[in-house]
SEKEMAR-821827 format. One line per field, with one value per residue: residue number from 1; x, y, z of N, C-alpha, C in turn. Coordinates in steps of 0.02 Angstrom, whole numbers. Example, Ala and Ser with C-alpha at 12.3 -4.5 7.8 and 13.67 -1.06 7.14 Angstrom:
<palos>
seq <- (1,2)
nc1 <- (660,642)
nc2 <- (-284,-112)
nc3 <- (390,354)
cac1 <- (615,684)
cac2 <- (-225,-53)
cac3 <- (390,357)
cc1 <- (660,645)
cc2 <- (-165,2)
cc3 <- (390,394)
</palos>
This chain:
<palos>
seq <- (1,2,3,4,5,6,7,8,9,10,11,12,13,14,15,16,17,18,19,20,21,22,23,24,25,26,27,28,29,30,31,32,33,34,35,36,37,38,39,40,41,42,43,44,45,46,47,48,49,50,51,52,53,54,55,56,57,58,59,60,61,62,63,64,65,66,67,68,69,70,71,72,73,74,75,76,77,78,79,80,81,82,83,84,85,86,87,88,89,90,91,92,93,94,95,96,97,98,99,100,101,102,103,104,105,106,107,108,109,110,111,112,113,114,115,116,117,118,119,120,121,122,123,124,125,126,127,128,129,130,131,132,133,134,135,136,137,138,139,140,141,142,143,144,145,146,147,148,149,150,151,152,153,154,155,156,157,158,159,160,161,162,163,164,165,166,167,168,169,170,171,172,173,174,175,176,177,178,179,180,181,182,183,184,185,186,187,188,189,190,191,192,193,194,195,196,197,198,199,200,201,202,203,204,205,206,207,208,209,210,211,212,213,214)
nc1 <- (3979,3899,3908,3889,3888,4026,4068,4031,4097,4220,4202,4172,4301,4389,4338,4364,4506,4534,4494,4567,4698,4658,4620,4761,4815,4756,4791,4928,4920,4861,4987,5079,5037,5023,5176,5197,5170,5200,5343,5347,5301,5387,5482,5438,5364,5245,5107,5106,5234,5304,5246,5281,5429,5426,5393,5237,5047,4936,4837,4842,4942,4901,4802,4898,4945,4829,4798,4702,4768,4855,5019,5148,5325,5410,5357,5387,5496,5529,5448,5528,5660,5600,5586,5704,5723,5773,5699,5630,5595,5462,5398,5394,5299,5198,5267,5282,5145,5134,5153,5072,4991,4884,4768,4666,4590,4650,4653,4752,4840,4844,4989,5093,5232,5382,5358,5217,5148,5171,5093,5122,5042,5052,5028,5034,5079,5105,5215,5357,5381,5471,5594,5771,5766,5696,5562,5464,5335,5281,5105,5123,5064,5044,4976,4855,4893,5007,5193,5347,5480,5640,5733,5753,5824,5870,5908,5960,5888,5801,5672,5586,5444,5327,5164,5071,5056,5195,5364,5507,5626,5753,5911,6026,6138,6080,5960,5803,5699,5532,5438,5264,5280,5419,5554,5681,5816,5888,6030,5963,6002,6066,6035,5853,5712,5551,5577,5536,5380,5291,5171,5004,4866,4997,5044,5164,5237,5335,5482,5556,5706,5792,5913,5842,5809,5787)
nc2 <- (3684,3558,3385,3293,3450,3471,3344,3381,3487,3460,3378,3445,3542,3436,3391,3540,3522,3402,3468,3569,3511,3419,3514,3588,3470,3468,3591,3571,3458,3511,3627,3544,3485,3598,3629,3524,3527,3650,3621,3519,3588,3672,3603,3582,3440,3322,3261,3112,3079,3135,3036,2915,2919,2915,2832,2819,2816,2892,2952,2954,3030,3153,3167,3187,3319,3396,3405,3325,3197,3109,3104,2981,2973,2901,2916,3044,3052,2990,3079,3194,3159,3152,3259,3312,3417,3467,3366,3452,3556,3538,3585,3687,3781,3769,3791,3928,4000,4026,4126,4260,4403,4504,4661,4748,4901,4998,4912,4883,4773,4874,4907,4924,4992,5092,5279,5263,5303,5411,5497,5429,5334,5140,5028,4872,4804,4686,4520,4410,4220,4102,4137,4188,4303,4469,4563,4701,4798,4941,5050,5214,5338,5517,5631,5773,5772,5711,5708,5764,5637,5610,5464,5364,5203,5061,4886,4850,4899,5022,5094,5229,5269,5420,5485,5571,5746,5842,5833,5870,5744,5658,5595,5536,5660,5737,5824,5792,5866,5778,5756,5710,5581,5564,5490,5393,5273,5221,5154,5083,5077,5193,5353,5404,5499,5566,5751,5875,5916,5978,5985,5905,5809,5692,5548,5379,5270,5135,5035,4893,4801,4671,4576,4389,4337,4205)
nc3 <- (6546,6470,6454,6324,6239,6269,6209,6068,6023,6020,5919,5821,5823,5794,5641,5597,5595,5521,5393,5353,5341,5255,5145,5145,5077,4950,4901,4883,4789,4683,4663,4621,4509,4450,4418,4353,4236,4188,4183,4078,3963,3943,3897,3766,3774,3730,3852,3824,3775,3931,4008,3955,3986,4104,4148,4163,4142,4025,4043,4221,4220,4169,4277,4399,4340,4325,4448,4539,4600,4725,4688,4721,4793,4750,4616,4600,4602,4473,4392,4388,4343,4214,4162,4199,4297,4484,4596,4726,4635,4591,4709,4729,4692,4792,4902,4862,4873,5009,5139,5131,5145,5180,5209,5240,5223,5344,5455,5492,5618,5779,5882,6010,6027,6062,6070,6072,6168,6161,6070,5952,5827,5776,5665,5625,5457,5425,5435,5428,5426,5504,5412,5391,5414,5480,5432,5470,5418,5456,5462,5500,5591,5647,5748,5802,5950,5943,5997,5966,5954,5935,5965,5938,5916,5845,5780,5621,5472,5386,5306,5250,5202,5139,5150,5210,5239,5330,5394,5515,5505,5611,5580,5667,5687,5595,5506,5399,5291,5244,5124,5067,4938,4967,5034,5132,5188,5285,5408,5569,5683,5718,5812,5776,5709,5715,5719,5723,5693,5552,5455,5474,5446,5482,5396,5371,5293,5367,5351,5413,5417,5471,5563,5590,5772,5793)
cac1 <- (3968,3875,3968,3869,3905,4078,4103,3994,4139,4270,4197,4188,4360,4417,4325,4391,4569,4534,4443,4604,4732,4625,4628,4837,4827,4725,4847,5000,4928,4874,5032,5127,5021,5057,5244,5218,5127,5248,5419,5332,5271,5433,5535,5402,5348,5169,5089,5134,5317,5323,5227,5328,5483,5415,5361,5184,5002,4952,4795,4914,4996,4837,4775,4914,4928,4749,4773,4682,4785,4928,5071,5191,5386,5439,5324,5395,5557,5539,5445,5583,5702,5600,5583,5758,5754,5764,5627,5606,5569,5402,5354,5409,5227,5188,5296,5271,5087,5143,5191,5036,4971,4817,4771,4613,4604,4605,4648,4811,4852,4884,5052,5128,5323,5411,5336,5153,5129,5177,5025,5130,4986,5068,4977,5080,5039,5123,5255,5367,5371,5526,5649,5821,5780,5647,5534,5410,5300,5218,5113,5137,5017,5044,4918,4875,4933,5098,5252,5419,5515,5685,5766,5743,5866,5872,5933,5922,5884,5724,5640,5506,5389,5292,5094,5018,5091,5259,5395,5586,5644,5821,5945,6112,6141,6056,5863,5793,5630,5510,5330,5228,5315,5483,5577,5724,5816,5941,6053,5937,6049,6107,5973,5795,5646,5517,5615,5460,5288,5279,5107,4977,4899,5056,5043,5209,5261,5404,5487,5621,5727,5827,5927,5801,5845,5759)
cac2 <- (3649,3494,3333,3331,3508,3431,3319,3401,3540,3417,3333,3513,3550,3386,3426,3581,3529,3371,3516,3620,3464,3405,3569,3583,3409,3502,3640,3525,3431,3576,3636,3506,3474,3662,3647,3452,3558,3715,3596,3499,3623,3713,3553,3555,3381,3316,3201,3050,3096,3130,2975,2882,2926,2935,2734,2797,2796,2965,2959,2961,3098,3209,3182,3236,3402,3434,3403,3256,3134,3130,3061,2956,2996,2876,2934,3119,3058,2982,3133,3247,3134,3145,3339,3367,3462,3414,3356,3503,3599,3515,3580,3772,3826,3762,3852,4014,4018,4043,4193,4294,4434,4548,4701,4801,4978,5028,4855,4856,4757,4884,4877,4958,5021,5151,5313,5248,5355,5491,5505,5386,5252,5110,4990,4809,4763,4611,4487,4356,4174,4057,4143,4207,4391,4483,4620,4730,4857,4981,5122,5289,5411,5545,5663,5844,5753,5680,5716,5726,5586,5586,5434,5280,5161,4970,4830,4809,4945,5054,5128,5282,5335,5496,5488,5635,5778,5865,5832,5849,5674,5681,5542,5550,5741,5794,5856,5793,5869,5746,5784,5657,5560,5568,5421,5388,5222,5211,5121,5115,5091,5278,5372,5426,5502,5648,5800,5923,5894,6044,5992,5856,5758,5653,5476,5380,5184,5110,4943,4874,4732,4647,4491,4349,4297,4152)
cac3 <- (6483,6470,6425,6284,6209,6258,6143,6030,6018,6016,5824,5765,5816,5745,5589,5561,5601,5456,5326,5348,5325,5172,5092,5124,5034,4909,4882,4864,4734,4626,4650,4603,4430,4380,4410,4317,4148,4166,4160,4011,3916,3917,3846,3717,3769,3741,3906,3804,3789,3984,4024,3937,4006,4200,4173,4206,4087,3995,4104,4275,4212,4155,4326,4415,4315,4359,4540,4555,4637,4749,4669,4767,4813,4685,4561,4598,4575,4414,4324,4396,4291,4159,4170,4187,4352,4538,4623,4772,4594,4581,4754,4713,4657,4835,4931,4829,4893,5075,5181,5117,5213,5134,5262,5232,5233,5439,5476,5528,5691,5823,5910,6054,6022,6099,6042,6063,6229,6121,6016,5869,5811,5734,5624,5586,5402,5403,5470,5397,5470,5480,5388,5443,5441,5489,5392,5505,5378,5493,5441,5588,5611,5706,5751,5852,6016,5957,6016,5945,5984,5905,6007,5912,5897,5841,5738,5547,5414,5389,5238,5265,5114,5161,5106,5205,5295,5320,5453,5487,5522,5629,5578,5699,5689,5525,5512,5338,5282,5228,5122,5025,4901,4982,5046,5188,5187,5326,5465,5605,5740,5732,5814,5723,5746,5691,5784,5723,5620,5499,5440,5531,5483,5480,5399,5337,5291,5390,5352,5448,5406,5532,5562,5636,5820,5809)
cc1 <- (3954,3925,3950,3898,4003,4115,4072,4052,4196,4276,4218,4244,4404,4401,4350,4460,4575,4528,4530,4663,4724,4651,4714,4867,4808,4771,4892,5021,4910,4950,5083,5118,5041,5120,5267,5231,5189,5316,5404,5351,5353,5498,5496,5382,5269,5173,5113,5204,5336,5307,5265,5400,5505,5391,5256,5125,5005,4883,4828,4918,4963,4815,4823,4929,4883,4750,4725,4683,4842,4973,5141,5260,5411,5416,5358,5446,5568,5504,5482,5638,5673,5578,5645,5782,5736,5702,5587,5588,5504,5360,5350,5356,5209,5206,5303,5200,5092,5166,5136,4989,4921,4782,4712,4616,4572,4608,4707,4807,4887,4911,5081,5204,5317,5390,5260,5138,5145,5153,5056,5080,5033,5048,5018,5031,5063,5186,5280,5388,5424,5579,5732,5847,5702,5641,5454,5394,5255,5182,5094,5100,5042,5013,4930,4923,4996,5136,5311,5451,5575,5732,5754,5777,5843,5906,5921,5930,5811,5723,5582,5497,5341,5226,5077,5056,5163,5291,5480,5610,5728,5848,6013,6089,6114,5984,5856,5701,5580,5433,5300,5269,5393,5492,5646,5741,5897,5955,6010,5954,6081,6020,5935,5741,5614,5557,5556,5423,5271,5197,5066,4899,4965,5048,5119,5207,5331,5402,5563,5639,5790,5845,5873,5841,5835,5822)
cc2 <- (3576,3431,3335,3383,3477,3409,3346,3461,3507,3392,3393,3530,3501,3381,3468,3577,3457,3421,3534,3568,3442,3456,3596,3558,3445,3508,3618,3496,3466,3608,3628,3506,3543,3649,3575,3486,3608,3669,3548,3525,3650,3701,3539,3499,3388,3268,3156,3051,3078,3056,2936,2862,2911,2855,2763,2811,2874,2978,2986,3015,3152,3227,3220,3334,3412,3432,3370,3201,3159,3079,3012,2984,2973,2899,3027,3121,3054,3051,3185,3237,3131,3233,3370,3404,3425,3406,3403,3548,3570,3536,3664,3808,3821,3811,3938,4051,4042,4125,4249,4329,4492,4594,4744,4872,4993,4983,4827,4842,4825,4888,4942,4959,5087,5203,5311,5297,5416,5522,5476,5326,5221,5052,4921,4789,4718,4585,4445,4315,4138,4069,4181,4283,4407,4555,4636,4804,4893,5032,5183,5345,5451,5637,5748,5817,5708,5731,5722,5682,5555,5530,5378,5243,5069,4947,4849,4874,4959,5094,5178,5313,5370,5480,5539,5676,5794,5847,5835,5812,5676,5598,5546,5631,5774,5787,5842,5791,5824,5764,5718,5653,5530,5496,5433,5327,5226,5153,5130,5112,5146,5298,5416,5449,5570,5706,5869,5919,5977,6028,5915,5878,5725,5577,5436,5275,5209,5035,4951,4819,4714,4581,4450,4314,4228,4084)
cc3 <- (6497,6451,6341,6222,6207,6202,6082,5983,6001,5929,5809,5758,5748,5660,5561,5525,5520,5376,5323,5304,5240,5129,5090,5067,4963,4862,4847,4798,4673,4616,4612,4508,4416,4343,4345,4247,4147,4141,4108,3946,3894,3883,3791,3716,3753,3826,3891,3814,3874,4019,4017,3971,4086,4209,4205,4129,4083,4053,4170,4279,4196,4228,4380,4401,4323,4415,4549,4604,4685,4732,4735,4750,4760,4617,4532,4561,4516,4357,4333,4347,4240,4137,4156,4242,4423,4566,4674,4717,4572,4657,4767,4692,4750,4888,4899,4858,4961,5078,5133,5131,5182,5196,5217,5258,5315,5470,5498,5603,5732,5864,5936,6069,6075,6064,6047,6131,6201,6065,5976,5886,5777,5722,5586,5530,5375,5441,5410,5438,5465,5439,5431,5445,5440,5432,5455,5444,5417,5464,5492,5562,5648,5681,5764,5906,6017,5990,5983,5982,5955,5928,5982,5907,5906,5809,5657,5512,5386,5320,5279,5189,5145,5113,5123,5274,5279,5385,5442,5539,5551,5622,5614,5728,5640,5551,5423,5330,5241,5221,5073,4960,4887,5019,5093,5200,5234,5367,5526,5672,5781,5742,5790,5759,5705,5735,5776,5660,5605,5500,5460,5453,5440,5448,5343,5329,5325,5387,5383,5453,5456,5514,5620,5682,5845,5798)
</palos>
């Protein structure tokens, strides 16, 4: 690579990494104006009223509810006091938009567990980021060339909903037959697994919630 192409790659990066920043900024301040209009509206104030009260013009205060501007810290503070509620409740539309994970049909990431050498496909349709438990939603295929594989054990607590196919699912010492529509919400520490596939093909949801070791 040329020097050139170089730096040439370098703006675009830097570009992108500004576009992305901007449009956070964006976000934030839309955000903020919903949560400004929703905690208004629902003291029955008009703009003037809040204005008033927040020390700022009715203008000001239009533009932040449109997402417009970015209001300052002080500015936050005062229409929080004139709202009524605390100020991290003006940033709650914000943080509601996060952790949002949209998976196209056939598009699950796939991920190699225990069981995957044993004809189970499994398909991650989502993650959660920074909190202090985890959620893994897989959905398990299993085919002609599975396997039974009753030996599962982990952490946390599992859900299975049944879409296609028959099987009897072994939890500990019991065998529980499972056909489309059916459901299974256990300890998953005690050990699990398909112990034999009645009818193929096989396709099921599994979620498993766990404490985060992070």
């Amino acid at each position: 690579m040329s020097k050139s192409d170089s730096e040439a790659l370098n703006i675009n990066v830097d570009e992108n990494k500004a576009g992305s920043e901007q449009g956070s900024v964006k976000a934030l301040e839309v955000a903020i104006g919903r949560q400004v209009r929703t905690f208004r509206k629902r003291l029955n104030l008009t703009v003037a009223n809040v204005a008033k009260q927040a020390q700022l013009s009715s203008g000001m205060l239009s533009k932040i509810e449109n997402g417009l501007t970015s209001p300052s810290l002080a500015t936050l503070s005062a229409l929080a006091d004139a709202l009524h509620v605390p100020v991290t409740a003006l940033f709650r539309g914000y943080e509601e938009q996060r952790d949002v994970t949209v998976i196209k049909a056939g598009e699950g990431l796939p991920i190699e567990r225990r069981g995957s050498g044993a004809g189970h496909e499994y398909q991650l349709l989502g993650h959660t980021i920074g909190k202090p438990y985890t959620i893994e939603p897989y959905l398990i295929t299993l085919s002609d060339i599975s396997e039974v594989f009753p030996v599962f054990q982990h952490s946390g607590t599992e859900l299975i909903y049944m879409l296609e196919g028959r099987v009897n699912y072994r939890h500990g010492d019991k065998n529980h037959l499972l056909e489309p529509g059916d459901s299974m919400f256990f300890d998953a520490e005690a050990s699990h697994g398909p112990d034999e596939i009645l009818e193929l093909p096989c396709r099921y949801l599994s979620i498993i919630v766990s404490q985060s070791l992070d």
